[in-house]
C-alpha positions as CSV (number, residue, x, y, z in Angstrom):
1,X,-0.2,1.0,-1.6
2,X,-3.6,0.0,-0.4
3,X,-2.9,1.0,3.2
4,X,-2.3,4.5,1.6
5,X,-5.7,5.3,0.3
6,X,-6.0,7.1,3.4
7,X,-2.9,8.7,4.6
8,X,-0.5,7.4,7.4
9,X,3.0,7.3,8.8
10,X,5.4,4.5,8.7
11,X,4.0,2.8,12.1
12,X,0.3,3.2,11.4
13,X,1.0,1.5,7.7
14,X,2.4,-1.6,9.3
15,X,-0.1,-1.4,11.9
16,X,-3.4,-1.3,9.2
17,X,-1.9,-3.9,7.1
18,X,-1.6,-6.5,9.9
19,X,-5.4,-5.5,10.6
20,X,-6.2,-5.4,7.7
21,X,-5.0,-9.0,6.6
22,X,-6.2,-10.6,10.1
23,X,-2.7,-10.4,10.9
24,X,-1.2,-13.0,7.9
25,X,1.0,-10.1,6.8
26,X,3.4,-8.2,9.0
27,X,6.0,-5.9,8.2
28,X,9.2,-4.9,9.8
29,X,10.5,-1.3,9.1
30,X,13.4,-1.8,7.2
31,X,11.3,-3.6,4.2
32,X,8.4,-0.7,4.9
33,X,10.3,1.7,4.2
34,X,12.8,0.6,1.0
35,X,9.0,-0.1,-0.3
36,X,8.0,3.2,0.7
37,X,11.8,4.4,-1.2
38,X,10.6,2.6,-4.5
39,X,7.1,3.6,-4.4
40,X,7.7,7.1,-4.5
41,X,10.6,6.6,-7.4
42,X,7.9,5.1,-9.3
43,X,5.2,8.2,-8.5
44,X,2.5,5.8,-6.8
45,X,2.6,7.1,-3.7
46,X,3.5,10.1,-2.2
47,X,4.9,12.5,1.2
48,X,2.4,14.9,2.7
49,X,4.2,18.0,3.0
50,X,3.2,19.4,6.5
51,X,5.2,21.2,9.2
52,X,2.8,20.6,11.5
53,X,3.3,17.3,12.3
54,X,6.6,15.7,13.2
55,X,5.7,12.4,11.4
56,X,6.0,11.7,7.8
57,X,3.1,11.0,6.6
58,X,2.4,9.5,3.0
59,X,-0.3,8.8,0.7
60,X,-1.7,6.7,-2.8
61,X,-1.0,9.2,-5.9
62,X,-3.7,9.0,-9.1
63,X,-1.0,7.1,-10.5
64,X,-0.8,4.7,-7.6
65,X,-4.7,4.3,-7.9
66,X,-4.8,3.1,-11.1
67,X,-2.0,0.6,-10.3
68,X,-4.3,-0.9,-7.2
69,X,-7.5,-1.1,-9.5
70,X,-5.4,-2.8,-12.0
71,X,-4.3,-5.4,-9.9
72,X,-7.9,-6.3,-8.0
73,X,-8.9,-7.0,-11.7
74,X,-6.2,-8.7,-12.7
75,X,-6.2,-10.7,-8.7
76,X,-9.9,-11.5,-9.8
77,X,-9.0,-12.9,-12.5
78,X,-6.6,-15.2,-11.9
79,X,-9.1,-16.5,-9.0
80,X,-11.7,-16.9,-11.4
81,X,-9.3,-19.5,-13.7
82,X,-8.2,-20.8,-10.7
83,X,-12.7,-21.6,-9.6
84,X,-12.8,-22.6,-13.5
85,X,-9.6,-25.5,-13.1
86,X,-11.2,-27.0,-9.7
């Protein structure tokens, strides 16, 4: 979902998120897009309606925002107890 805070077809999504994690995560098309399939079911993200563009384009809903800043906190977290235990 965090690659859709701006929004982008199903190439440039797989593109950003191997830039974006210095290339430690890469994903193939067929797991994009059944995550793309249960994303939307749930109402986090969403498909930009436009006929002017031939690719399908998605974005983050408010929904799916409050879902990432959820999970930073609860990541940071869980690294902090981790910092505490070593």
């Amino acid at each position: 979902m965090l690659s859709l805070i701006c929004p982008r077809h199903g190439y440039a999504i797989m593109k950003y998120i191997e830039k974006l994690t210095d290339g430690e995560v890469s994903i193939g098309p067929a797991t994009l897009y059944t995550l793309i399939k249960k994303l939307q079911d749930a109402d986090y993200i969403t498909l930009d309606q436009s006929e002017e563009e031939r690719r399908k384009t998605y974005s983050v809903t408010a929904k799916g925002r409050a879902i990432i800043s959820d999970e930073i906190a609860r990541r940071s977290r869980m690294a902090q107890h981790g910092i505490k235990a070593l």
